[in-house]
TIDREN-741922 format. One record per residue (C-alpha): z, y, x; residue in three letters; residue number from 1. Coordinates in pm, 1 decimal. Example, Ala and Ser with C-alpha at 12.3 -4.5 7.8 and 13.67 -1.06 7.14 Angstrom:
780.0_-450.0_1230.0_ALA_1
714.0_-106.0_1367.0_SER_2
END
This chain:
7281.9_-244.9_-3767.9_UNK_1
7057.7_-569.5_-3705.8_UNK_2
6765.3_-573.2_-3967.6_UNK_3
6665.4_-867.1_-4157.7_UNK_4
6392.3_-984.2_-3891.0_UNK_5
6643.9_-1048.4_-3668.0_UNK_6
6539.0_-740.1_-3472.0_UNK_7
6807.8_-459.0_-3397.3_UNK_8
6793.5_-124.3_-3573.9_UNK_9
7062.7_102.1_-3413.9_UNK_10
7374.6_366.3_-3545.8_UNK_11
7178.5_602.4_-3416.0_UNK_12
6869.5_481.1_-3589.3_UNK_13
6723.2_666.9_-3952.5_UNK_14
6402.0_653.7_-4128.4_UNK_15
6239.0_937.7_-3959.9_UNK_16
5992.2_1141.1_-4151.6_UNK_17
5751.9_1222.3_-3822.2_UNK_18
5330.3_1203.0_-3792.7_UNK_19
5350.6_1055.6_-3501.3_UNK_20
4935.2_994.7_-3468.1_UNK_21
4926.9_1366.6_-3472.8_UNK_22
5086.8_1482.3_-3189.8_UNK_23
4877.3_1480.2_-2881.0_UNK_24
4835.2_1616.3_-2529.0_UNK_25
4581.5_1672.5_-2272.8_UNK_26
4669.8_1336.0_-2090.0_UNK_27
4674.6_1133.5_-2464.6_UNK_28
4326.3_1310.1_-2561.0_UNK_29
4163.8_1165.1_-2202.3_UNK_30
4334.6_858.9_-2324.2_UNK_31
4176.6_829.9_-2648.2_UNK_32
3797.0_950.5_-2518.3_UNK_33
3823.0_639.6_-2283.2_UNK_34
3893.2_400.7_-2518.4_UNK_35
3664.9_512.7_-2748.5_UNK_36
3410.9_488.0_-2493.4_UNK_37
3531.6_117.4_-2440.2_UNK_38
3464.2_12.6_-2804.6_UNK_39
3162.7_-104.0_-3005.3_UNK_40
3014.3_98.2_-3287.0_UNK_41
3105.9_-154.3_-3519.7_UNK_42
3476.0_-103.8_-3442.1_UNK_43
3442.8_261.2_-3469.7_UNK_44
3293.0_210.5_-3789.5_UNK_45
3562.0_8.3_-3899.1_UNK_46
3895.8_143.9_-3808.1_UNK_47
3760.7_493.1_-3779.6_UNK_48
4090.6_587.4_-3547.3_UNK_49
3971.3_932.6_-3516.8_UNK_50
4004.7_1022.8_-3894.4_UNK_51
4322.8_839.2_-3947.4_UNK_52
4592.3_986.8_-4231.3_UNK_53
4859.7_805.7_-4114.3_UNK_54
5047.2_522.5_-4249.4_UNK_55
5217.3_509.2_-4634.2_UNK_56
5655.1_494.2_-4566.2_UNK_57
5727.9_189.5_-4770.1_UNK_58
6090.8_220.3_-4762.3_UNK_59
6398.9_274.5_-4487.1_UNK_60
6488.1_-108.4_-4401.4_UNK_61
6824.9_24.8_-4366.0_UNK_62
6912.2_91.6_-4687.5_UNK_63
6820.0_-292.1_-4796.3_UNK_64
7033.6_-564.9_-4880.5_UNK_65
6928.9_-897.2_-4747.2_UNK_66
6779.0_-1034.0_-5079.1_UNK_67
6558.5_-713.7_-5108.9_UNK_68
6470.4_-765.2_-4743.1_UNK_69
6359.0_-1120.2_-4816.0_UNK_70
6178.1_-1016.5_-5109.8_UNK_71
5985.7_-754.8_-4944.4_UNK_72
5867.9_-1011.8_-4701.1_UNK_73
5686.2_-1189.7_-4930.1_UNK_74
5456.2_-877.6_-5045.3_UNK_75
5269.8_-827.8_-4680.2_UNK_76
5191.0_-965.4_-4319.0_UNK_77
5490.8_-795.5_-4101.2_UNK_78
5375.4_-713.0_-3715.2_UNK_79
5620.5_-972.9_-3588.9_UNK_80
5447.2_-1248.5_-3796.2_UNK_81
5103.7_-1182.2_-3747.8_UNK_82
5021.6_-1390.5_-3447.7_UNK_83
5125.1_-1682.3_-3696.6_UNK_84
4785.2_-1575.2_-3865.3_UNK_85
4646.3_-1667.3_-3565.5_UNK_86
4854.3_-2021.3_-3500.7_UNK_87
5000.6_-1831.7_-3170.4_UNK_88
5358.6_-1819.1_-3242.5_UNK_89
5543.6_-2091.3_-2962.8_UNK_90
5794.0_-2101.8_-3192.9_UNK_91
5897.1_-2417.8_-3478.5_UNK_92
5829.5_-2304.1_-3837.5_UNK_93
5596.4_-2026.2_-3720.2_UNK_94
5252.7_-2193.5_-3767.7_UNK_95
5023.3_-2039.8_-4031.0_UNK_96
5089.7_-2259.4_-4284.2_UNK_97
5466.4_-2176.6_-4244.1_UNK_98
5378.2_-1805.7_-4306.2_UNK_99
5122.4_-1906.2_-4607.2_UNK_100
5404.4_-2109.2_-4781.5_UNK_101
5633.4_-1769.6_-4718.3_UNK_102
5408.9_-1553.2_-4857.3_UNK_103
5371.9_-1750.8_-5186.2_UNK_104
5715.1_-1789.7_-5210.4_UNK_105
5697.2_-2198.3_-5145.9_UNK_106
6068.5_-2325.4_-5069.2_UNK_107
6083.0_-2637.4_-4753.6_UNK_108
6124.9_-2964.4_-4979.7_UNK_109
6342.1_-3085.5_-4651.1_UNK_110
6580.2_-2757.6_-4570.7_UNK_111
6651.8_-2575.6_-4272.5_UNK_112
6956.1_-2794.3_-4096.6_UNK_113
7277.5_-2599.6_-4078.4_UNK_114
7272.6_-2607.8_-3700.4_UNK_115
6939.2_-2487.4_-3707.2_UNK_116
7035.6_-2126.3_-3917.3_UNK_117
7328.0_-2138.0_-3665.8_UNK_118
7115.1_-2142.8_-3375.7_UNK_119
6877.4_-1876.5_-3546.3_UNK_120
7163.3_-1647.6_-3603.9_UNK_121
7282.9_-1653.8_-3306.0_UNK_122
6946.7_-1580.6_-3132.5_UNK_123
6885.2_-1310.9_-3332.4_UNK_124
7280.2_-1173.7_-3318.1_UNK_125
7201.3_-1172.2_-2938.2_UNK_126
6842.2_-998.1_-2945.6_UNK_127
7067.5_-739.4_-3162.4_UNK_128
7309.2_-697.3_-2898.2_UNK_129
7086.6_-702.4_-2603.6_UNK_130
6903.5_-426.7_-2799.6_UNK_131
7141.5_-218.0_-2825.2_UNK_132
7160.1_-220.7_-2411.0_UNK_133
6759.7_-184.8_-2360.7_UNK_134
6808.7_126.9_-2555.6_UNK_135
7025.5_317.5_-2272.8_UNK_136
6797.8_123.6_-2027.8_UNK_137
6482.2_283.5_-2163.4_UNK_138
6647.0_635.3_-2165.2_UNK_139
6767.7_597.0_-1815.0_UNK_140
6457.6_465.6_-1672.3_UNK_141
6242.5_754.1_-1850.4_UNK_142
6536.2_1063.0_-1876.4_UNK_143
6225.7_1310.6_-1942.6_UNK_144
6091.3_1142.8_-2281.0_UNK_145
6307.0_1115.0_-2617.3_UNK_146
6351.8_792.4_-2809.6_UNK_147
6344.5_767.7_-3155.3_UNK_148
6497.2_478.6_-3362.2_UNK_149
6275.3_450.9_-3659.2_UNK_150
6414.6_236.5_-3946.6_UNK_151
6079.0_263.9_-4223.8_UNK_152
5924.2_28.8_-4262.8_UNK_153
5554.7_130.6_-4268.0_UNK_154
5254.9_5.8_-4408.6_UNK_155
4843.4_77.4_-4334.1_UNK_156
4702.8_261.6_-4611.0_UNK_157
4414.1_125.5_-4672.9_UNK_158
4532.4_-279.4_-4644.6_UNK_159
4928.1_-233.9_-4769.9_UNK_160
4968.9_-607.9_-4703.6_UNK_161
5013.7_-510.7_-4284.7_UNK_162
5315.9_-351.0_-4243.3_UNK_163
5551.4_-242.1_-3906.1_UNK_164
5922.5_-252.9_-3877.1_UNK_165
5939.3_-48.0_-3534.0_UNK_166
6195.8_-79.3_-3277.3_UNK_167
6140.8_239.4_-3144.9_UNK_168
5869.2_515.1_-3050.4_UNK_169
5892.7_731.3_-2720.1_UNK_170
5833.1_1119.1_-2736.7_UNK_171
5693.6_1173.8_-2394.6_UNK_172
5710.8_1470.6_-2205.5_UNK_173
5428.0_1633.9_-2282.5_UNK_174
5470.2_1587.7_-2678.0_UNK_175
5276.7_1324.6_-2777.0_UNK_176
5415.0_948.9_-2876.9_UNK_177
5343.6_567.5_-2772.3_UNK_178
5507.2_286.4_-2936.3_UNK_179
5806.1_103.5_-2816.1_UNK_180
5892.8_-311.6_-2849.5_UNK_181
6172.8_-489.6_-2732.5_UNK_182
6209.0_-870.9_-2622.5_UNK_183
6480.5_-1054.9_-2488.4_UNK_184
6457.5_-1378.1_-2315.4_UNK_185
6538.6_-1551.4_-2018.1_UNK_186
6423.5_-1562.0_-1666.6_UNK_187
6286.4_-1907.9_-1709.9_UNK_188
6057.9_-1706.0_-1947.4_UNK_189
5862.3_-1477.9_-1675.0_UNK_190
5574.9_-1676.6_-1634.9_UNK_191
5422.2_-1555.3_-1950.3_UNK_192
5448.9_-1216.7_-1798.1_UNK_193
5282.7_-1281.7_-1432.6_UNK_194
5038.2_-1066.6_-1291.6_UNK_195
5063.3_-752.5_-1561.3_UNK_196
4994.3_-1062.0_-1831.2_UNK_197
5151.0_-986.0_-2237.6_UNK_198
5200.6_-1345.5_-2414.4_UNK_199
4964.8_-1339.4_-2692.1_UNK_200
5204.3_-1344.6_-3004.2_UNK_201
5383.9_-992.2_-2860.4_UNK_202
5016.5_-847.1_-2796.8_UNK_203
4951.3_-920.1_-3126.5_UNK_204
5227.0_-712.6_-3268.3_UNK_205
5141.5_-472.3_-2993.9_UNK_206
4808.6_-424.3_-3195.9_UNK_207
4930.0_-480.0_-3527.9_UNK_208
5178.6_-162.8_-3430.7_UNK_209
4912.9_28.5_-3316.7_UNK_210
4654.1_5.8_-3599.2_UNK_211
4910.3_113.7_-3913.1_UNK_212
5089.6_399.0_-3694.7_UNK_213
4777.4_545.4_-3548.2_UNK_214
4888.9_561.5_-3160.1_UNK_215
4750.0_490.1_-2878.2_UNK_216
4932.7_345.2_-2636.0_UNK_217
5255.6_58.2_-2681.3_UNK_218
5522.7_22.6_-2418.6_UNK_219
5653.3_-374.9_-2413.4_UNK_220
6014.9_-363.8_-2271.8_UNK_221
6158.0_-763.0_-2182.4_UNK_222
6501.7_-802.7_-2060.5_UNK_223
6494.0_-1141.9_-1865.3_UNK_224
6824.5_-1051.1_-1749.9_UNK_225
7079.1_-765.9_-1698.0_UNK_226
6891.1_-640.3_-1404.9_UNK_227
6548.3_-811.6_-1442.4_UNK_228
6333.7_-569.2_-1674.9_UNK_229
5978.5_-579.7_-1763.2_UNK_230
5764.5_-348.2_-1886.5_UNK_231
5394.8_-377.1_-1955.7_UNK_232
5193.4_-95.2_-2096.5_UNK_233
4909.4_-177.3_-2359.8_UNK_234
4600.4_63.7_-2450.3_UNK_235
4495.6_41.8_-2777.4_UNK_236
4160.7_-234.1_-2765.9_UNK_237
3933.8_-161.6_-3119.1_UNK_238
3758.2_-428.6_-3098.4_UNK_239
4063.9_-650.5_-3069.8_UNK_240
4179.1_-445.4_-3341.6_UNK_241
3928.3_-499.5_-3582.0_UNK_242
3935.7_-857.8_-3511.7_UNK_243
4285.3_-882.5_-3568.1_UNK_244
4307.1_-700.9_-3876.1_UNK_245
4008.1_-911.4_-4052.1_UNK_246
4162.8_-1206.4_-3988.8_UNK_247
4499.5_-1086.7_-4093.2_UNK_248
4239.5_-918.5_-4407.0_UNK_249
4088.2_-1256.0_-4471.6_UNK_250
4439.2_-1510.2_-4477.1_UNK_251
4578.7_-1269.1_-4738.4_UNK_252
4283.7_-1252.2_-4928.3_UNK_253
4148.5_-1580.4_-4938.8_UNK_254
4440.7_-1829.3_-4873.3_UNK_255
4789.9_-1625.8_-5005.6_UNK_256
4636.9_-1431.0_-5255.4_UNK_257
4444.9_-1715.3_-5351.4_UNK_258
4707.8_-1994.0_-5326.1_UNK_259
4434.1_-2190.3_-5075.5_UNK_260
4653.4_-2309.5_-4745.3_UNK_261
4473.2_-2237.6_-4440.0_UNK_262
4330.7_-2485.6_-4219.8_UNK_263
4650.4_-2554.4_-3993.1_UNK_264
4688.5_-2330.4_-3636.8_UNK_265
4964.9_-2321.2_-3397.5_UNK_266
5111.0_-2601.6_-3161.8_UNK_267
5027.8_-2965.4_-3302.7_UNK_268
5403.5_-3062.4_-3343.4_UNK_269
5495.7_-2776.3_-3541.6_UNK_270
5196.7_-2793.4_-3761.5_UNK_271
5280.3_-3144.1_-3832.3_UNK_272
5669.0_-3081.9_-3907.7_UNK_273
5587.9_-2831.1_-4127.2_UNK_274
5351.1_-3001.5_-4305.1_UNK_275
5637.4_-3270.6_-4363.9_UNK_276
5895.0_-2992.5_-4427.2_UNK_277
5667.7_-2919.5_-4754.6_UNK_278
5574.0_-3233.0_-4857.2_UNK_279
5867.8_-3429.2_-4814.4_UNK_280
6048.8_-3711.4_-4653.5_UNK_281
5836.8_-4043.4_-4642.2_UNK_282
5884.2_-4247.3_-4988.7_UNK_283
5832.1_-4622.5_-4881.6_UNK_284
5783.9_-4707.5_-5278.9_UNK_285
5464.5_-4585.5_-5260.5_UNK_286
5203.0_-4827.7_-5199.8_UNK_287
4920.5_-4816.2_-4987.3_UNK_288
4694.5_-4538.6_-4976.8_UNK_289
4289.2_-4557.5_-4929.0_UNK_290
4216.4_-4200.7_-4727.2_UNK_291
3923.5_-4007.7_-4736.1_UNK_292
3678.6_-4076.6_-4437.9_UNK_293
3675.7_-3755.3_-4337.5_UNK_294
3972.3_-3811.8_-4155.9_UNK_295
3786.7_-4123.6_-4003.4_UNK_296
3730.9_-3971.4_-3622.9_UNK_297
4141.7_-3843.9_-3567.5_UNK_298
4268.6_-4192.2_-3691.5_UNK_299
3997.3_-4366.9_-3442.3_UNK_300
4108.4_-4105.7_-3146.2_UNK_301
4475.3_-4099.3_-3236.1_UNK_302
4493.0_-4517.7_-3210.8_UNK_303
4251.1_-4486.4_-2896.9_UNK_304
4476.5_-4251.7_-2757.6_UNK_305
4773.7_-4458.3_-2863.7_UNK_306
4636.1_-4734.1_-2725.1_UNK_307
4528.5_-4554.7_-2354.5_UNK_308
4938.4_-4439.8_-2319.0_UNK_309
5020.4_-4772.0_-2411.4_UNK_310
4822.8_-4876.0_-2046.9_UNK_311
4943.9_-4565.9_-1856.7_UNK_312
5324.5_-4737.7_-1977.3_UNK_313
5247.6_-5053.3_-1863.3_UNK_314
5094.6_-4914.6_-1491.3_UNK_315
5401.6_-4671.8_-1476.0_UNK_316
5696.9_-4967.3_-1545.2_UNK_317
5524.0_-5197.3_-1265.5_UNK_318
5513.6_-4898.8_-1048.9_UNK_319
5875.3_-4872.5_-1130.7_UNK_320
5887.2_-5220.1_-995.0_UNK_321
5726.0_-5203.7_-725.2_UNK_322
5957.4_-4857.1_-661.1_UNK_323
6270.4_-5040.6_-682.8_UNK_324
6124.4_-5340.7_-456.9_UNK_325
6118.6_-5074.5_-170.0_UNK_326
6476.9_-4949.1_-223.4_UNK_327
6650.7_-5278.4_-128.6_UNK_328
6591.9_-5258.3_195.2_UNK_329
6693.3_-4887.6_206.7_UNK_330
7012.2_-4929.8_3.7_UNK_331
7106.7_-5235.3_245.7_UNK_332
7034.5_-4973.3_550.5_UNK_333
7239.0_-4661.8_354.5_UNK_334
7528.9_-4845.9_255.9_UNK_335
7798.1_-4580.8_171.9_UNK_336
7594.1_-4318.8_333.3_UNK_337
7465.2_-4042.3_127.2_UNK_338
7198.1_-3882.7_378.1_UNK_339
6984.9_-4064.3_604.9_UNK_340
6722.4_-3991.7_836.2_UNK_341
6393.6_-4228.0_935.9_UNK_342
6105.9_-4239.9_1151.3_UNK_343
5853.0_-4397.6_1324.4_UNK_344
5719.6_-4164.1_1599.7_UNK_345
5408.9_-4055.2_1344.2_UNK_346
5640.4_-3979.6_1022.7_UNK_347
5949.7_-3902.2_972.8_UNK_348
6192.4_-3908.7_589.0_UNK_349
6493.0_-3722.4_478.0_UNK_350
6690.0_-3981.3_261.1_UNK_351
6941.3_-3864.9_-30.3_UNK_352
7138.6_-4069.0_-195.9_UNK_353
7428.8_-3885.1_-365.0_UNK_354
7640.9_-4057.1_-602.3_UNK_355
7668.2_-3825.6_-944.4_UNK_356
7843.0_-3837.5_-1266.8_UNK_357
7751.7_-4136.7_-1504.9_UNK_358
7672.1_-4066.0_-1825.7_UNK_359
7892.9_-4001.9_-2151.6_UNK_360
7793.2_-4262.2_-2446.5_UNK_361
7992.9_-4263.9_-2768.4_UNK_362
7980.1_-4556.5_-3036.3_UNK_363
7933.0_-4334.3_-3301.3_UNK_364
7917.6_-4642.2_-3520.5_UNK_365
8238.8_-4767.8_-3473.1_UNK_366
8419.0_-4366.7_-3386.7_UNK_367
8273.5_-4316.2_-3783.2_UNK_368
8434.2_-4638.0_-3887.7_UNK_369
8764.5_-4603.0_-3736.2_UNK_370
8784.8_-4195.0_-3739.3_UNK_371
8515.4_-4080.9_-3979.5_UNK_372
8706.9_-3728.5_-4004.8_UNK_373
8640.7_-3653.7_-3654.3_UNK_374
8309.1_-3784.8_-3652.9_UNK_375
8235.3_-3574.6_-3931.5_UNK_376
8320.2_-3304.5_-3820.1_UNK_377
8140.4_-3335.8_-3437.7_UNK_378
7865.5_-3529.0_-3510.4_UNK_379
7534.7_-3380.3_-3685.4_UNK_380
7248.2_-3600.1_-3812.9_UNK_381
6892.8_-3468.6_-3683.6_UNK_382
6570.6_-3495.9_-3887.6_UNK_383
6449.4_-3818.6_-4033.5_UNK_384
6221.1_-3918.7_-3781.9_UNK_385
5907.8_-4056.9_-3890.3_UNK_386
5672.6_-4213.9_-3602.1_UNK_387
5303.2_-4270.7_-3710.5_UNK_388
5117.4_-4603.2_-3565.3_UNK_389
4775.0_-4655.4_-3614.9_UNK_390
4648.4_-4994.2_-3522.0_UNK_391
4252.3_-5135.7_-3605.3_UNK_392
4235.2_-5385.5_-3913.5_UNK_393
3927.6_-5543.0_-4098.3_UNK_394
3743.2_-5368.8_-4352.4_UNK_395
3861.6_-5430.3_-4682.3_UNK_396
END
């Protein structure tokens, strides 16, 4: 079945009632000794990995309906949204203020579009599916471990506001267990992944994985493609660990359990949509609005800016100019040719100059005048857009 996360939990899949932090072999013990020997004292003192009890079972997310899902959400910091702590999720509505306003059970004042939970479902339909396949991949590519679909959701003891919905952990062949995490994505998407490289949100859950199960070791598995499969092992880091999990500490603490937003994190354009997805659309009724100075030195930069792309415009059209200038003589040359070839005994150009297919425009204003049923139903209204434009006046 596909959880509420959008991740996949399988058939096969059950809460399983296993210590997995307790099972351990020769090759895990070497494994632990060197990255103990890695971290600081302080981390040691912290997380103190070696004494660890194990996680508390919250509950089997496969006996939830949606609505208890949803409400369960609100009660902790899930490993899949914890890089949003962090303002590291590349995703819209991810930001931290996006997972604040979640946590305290703030609704959007302008909703999620319809094609936007269409699109959502579908991605996460699709990770579901493609889940389902990295499952026989992983047991292929490793036939001497045992994987284990774990459905519980689990929680760290000691700070029950992190919790883990797992996609998996790997019984190796010598007894002892690593985490497992699937991704799906495209092979546009393999960049993030060059030389041995984890993108930072995934590491994040990596860690946040880690710390409330007690292992030592996390196995990333990314389908770019039927045949294109990454993997990338990560060791368990304590010192990124205890970073992570007091920041993660301090934004439930002192901004959801407090009702304080956070300062905003996470790509500028999302912070700023979200920001109007909670406030509102713009109300031109109300009047003009004196702003605190403290604000003073992004106005002055964002009209400077403004005004410097506003230049770069201006250079780029005349160079546009000046670009269509040289083509006259070309296109005279070319005629109804579509490749040409020119030199002058020092350089030499390959000219292209393919016809393609001109573009499809609709008058939407007169198709919804004339046929408003079928531009109802094919045409979809985005957000209201809102530009900002910040010019210098006199002081008042």
């Amino acid at each position: 079945m596909a959880s509420f996360d959008g991740t996949s939990k399988s058939a096969e899949g059950k809460g399983q009632n296993i210590a997995y932090h307790q099972y351990s072999s020769t090759a895990m013990e070497k494994l632990k000794a060197e990255v103990m020997a890695k971290a600081s004292p302080e981390a040691i003192a912290y997380l103190d990995p070696l004494n660890y009890r194990g996680p508390k079972v919250i509950v089997d997310a496969s006996t939830l309906t949606d609505v208890e899902w949803q409400e369960m959400r609100k009660k902790s910091i899930g490993s899949s949204a914890v890089s949003q702590v962090f303002g590291e999720c590349p995703y819209p509505d991810t930001t931290n203020l996006d997972l604040y306003y979640s946590k305290i059970g703030q609704p959007k004042v302008i909703p999620e579009s319809k094609e936007d939970k269409e699109k959502k479902e579908r991605m996460f339909l699709y990770g579901h599916l493609m889940e389902e396949y990295l499952h026989l991949v992983t047991r292929q590519m490793w036939p001497k471990s045992k994987l284990l679909i774990d459905t519980n959701i689990y929680a760290d003891s000691k700070r029950p506001f992190l919790t883990a919905n797992l996609d998996g952990m790997m019984q190796l062949s010598d007894g002892s267990y690593i985490h497992i995490e699937y991704k799906t994505t495209s092979e546009f998407g393999d960049e993030a992944y060059a030389n041995g490289a984890i993108p930072p949100h995934y590491k994040r859950q990596l860690i946040q994985c880690q710390h409330i199960m007690g292992v030592w070791k996390s196995r990333l598995i990314v389908s770019l493609s039927r045949d294109n499969i990454i993997v990338r092992d990560y060791v368990r880091d304590l010192d990124a660990e205890m970073e992570q999990v007091m920041e993660a500490e301090n934004f439930w603490n002192n901004n959801v359990l407090a009702h304080i937003p956070p300062e905003p994190l996470g790509d500028p354009a999302h912070v700023v949509q979200t920001i109007r997805n909670y406030t509102g659309y713009g109300n031109t009724a109300i009047p003009e609005t004196t702003l605190s100075p403290s604000i003073m030195s992004d106005v002055a930069q964002y009209a400077d800016i403004t005004s410097q792309i506003s230049v770069l415009n201006n250079q780029v059209k005349a160079l546009e100019r000046m670009k269509d200038q040289s083509m006259i003589s070309i296109a005279a040359a070319m005629g109804t040719g579509t490749k040409g070839y020119v030199t002058d005994g020092k350089k030499a150009f390959a000219i292209s100059w393919k016809p393609q297919k001109g573009r499809i425009s609709c008058n939407t204003k007169l198709l919804q005048l004339d046929h408003p049923d079928i531009f109802d139903q094919y045409c979809t209204t985005g957000k209201e857009p809102r530009p900002m434009k910040i010019k210098e006046v006199p002081v008042k």
